[in-house]
C-alpha positions as CSV (number, residue, x, y, z in Angstrom):
1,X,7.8,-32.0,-17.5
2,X,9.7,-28.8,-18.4
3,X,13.0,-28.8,-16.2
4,X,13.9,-25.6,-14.0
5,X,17.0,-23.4,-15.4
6,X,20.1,-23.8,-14.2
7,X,21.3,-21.3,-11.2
8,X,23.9,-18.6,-12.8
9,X,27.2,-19.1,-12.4
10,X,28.3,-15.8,-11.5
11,X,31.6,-14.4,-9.8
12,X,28.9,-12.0,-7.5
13,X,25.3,-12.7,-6.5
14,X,25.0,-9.2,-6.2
15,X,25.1,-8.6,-10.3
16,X,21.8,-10.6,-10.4
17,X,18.8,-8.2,-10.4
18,X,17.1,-7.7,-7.1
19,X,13.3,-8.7,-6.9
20,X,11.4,-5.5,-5.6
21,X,11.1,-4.7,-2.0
22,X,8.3,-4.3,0.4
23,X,6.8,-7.1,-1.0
24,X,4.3,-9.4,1.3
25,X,3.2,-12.5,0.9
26,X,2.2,-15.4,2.9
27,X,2.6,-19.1,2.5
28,X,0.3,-22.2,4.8
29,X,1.8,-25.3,4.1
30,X,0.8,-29.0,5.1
31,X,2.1,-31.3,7.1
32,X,2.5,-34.9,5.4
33,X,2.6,-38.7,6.4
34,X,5.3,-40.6,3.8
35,X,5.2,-44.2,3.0
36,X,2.3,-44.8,4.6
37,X,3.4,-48.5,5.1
38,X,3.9,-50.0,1.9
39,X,4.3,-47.1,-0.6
40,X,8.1,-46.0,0.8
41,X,9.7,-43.3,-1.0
42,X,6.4,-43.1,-3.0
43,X,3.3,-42.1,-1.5
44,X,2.4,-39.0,0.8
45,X,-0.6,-38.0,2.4
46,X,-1.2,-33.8,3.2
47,X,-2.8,-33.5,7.2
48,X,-4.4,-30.8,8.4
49,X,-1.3,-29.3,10.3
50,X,0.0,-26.4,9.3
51,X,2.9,-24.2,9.1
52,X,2.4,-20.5,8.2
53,X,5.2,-18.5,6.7
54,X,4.7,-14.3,6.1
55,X,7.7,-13.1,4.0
56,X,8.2,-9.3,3.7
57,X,11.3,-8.2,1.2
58,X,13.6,-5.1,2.7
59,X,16.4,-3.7,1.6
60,X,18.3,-4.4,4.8
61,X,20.5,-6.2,3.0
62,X,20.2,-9.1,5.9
63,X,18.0,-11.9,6.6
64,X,15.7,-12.0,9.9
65,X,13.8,-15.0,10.9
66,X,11.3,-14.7,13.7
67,X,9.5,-18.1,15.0
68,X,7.3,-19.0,17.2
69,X,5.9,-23.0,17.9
70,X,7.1,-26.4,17.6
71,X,11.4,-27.0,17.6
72,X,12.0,-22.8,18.0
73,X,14.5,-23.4,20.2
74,X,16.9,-25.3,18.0
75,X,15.8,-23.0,14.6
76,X,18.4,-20.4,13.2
77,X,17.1,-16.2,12.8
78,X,19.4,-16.1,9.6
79,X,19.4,-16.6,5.9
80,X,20.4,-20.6,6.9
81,X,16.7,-21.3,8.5
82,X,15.3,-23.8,5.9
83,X,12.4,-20.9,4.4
84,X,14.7,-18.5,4.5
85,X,17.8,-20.7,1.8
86,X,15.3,-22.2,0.1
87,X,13.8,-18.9,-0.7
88,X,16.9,-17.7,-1.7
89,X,17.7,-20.2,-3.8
90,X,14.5,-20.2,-5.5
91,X,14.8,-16.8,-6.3
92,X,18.6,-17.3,-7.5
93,X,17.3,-20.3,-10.0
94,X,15.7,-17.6,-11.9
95,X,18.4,-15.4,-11.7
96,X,17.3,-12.9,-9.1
97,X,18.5,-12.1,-6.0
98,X,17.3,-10.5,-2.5
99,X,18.2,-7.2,-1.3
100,X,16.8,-7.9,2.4
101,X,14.1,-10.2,3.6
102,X,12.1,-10.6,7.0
103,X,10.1,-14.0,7.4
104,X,7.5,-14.7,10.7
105,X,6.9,-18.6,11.0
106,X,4.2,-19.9,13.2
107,X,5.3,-23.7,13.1
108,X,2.2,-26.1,14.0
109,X,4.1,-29.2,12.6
110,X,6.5,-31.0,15.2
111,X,10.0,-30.9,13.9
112,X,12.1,-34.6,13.5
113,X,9.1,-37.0,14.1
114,X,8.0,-37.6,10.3
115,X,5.3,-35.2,9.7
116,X,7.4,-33.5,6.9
117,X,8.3,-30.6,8.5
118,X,11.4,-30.4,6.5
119,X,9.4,-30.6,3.7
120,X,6.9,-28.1,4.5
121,X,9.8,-25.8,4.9
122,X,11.2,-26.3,1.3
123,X,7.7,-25.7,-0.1
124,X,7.5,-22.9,1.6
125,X,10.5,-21.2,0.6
126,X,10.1,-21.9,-2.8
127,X,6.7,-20.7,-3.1
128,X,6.7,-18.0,-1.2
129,X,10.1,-17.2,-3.9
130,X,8.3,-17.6,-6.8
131,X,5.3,-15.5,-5.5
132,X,8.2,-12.7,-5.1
133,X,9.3,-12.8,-8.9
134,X,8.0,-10.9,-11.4
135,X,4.6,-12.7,-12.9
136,X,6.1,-13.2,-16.5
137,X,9.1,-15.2,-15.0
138,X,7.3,-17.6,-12.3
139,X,8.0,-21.1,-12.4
140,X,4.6,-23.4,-13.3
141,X,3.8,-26.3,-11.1
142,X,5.7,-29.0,-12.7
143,X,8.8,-26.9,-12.1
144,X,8.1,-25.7,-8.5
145,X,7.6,-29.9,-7.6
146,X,11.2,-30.5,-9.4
147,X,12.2,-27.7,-7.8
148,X,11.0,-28.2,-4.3
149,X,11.7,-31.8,-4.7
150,X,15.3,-31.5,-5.9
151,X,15.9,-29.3,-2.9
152,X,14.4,-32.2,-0.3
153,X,15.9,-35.3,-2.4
154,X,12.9,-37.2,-3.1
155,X,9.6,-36.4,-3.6
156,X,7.3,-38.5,-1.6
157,X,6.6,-35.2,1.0
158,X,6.9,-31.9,-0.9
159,X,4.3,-33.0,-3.7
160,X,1.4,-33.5,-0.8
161,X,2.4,-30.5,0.4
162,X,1.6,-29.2,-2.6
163,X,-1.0,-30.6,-3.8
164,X,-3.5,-32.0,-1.0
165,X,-4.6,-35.1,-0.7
166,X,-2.4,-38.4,-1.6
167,X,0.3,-37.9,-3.9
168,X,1.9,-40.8,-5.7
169,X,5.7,-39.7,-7.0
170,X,8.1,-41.2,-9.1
171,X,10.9,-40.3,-10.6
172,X,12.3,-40.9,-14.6
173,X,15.0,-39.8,-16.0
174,X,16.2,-37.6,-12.9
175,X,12.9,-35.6,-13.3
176,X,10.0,-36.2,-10.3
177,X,6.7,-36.7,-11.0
178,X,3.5,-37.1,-9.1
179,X,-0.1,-37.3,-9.7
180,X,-2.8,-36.8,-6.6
181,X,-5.8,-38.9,-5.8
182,X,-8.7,-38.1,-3.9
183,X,-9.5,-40.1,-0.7
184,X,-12.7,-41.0,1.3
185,X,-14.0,-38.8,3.0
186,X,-14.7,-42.0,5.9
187,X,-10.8,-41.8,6.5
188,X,-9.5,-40.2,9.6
189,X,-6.1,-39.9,10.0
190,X,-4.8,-39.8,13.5
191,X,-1.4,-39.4,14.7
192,X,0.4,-40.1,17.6
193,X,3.6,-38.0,18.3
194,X,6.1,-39.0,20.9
195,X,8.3,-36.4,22.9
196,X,11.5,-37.4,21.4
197,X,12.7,-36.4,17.4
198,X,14.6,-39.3,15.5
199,X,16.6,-37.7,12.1
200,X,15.1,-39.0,9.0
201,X,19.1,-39.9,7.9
202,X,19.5,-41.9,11.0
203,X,16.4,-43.7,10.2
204,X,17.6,-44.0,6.4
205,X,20.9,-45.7,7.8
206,X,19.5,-48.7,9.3
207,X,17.6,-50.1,5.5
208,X,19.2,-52.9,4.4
209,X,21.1,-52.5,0.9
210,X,18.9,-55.0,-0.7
211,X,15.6,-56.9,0.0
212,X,14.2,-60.0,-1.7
213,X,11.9,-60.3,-4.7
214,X,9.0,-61.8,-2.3
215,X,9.6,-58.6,-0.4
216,X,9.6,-56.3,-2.8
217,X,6.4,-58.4,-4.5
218,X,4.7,-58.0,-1.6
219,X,4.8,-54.4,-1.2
220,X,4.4,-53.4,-4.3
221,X,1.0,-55.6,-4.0
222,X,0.0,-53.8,-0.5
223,X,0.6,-50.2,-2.3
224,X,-1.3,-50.5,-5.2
225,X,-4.2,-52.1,-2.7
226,X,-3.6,-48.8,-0.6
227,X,-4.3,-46.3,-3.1
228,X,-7.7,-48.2,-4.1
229,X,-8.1,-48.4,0.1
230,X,-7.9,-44.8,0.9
231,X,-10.0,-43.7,-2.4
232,X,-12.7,-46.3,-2.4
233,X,-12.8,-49.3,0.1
234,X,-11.2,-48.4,3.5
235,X,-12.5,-51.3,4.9
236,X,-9.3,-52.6,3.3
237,X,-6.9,-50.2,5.1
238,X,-5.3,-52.9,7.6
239,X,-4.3,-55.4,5.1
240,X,-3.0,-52.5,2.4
241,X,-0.7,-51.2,5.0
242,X,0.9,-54.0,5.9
243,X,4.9,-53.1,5.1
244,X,8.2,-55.4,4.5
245,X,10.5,-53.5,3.4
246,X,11.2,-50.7,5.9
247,X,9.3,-50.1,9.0
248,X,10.8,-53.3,10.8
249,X,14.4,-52.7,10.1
250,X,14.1,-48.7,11.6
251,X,11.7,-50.5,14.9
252,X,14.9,-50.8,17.1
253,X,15.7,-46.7,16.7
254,X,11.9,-46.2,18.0
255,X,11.0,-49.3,20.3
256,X,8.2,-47.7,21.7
257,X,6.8,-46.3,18.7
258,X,7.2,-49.6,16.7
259,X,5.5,-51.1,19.6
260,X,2.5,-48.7,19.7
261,X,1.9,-49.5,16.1
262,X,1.9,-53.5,16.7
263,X,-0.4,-52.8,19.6
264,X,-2.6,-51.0,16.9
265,X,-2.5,-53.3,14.3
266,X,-3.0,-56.3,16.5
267,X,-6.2,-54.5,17.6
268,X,-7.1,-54.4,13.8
269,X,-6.3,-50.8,13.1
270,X,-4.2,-49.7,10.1
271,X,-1.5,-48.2,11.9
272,X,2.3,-47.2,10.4
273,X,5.3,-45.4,11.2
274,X,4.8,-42.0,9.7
275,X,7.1,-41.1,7.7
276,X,10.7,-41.9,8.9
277,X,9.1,-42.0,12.0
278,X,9.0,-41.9,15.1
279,X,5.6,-40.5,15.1
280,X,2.7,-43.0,15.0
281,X,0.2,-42.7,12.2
282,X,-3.7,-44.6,12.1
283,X,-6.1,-44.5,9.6
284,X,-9.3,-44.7,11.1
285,X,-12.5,-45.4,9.1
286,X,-15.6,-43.1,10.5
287,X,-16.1,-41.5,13.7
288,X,-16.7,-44.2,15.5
289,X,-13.5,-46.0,14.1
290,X,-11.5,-43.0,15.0
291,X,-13.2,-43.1,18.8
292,X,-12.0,-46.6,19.1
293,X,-8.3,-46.3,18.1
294,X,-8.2,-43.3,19.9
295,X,-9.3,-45.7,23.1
296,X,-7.3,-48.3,22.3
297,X,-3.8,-45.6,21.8
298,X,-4.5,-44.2,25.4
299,X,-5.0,-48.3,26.5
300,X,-1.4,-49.0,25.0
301,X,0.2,-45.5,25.9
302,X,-1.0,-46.9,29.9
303,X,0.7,-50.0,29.6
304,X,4.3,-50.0,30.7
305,X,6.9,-50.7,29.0
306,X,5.3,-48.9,25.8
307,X,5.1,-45.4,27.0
308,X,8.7,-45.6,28.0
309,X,12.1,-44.7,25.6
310,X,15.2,-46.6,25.6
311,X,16.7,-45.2,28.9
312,X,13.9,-45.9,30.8
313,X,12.2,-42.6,31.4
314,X,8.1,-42.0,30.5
315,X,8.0,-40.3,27.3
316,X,5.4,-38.0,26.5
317,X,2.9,-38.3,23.6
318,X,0.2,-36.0,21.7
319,X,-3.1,-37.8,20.6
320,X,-3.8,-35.4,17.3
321,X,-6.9,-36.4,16.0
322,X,-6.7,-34.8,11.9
323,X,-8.3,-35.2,8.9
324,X,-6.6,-35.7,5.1
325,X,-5.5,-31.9,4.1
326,X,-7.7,-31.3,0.6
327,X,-5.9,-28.0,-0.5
328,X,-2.5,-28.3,-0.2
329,X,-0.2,-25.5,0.3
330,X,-2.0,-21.8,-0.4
331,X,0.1,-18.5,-1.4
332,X,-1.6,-15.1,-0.2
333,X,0.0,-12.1,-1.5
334,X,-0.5,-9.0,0.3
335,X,-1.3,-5.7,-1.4
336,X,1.0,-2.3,-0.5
């Protein structure tokens, strides 16, 4: 895989060429379930939730972000939103620069509850920065993925997001790969997203340092029997999601999450912490297996002590019944 140029080291961003202005172009990007149980840090599934980014260049010399859906509240208007710096810096690893830019998000994908929102916004950026450069000096997709992925730290989100599908990343050499593999069309992914966001690095924290070779054994047997699950015997799903090295140590920052996917799995459903959590992912097989866990989530949501958070008070969840994102992220630019 061809690695991206380095960014210039220049005394002023302003001697790097600007790219041309009223530019449009618009950018749909997936949301995405990591891990997935046993593949952590490895496998990523694209979901049909979207976030939809229009970019228009100006030559304001400024940066205005205007947003409207999930986490507005807490999002910055400036060049610091995520879209907006990793645009930037896309367009600055090719050594161009921005004279003004106006971006309009519409943000389907809750922020802070492991559906890759973060993610979504990186890919974003950078695609909707390369789609901005002149044609001869674009960056192919290997390099957008290091790229994208360099920008996120690991690639287990951005390269569904890109793709479609399931990804499966690794990394050699400090360079990311990742291949994509198609999946039944029988699985139905649902997701169950509580009202409260946990911050993938607080989740990170709580990982032990080290975990033993039956561990590690076991999980790297559960996620190769995943990837043959999802593609070609989902009957399998419940035993190939079953996970030792993560979701267990993470359960006491998201009790009633944890607890929802026990309640699940007991019930024979392959259900996992999406992601970092604390949003609750099932693979369903079929219609009718997505009915049932749908029944049996609202059965365990009812039941007490799991549809409450730490301090007591009823949390709120969304019942999103999806399906596996095909495309991945789509670039549209707009004619003047």
């Amino acid at each position: 895989m061809a690695r991206l140029p380095a960014v210039p080291v220049l005394p002023d961003l302003l001697a790097l060429p600007a790219v041309e202005s009223d530019q449009e172009v618009t950018v749909r990007v997936p949301a995405t379930s990591a891990n997935l149980g046993p593949g952590f840090d490895a496998l990523g599934l694209a979901l049909t939730l979207h976030d939809t980014v229009r970019v228009r260049t100006t030559t304001s010399g400024g940066t205005i972000v205007r947003s409207t859906g999930e986490g507005v509240e807490a999002l910055p208007t400036d060049e610091s939103h995520l879209v907006a710096a990793s645009l930037i810096s896309t367009l600055q690893r090719a050594g161009h620069r921005v004279a003004g830019l106006e971006l309009d998000t519409i943000n389907e994908i809750p922020h802070g509850r492991g559906l890759g929102s973060s993610a979504a916004a990186i890919v974003a950026g950078v695609l909707a920065g390369n789609a901005l450069l002149p044609e001869q000096e674009r960056f192919d997709a290997a390099q957008l993925l290091q790229w994208a992925a360099s920008l996120e730290g690991h690639p287990d989100n951005v390269a569904p997001a890109l793709m479609g599908s399931l990804a499966i990343s690794w990394e050699s050499g400090r360079v990311y790969h990742s291949t994509r593999v198609e999946i039944s069309p029988e699985v139905v992914p649902i997701v169950v997203v509580p009202d409260s966001a946990l911050s993938t690095d607080s989740a990170r924290a709580l990982l032990p340092t080290s975990v033993s070779h039956g561990s590690a054994a076991a999980n790297a047997g559960r996620a190769a029997l995943l990837v043959h699950a999802l593609g070609v015997e989902p009957s399998l799903l419940l035993a190939a999601t079953q996970d030792a090295l993560h979701q267990e140590f993470r359960a006491q920052a998201m009790l009633p999450s944890a607890t929802l996917m026990r309640g699940l799995r007991a019930a024979g459903f392959a259900s996992t912490i999406s992601g970092a959590g604390p949003s609750v992912l099932t693979l369903a097989v079929g219609d009718a297996g997505a009915r049932a866990a749908e029944e049996v989530i609202r059965q365990l949501l009812r039941e007490g002590g799991q549809v409450s958070n730490q301090g007591g008070i009823p949390a709120k969840w969304r019942i999103l019944r999806l399906a596996v994102e095909q495309e991945g992220a789509s670039v549209e630019v707009h004619q003047g």
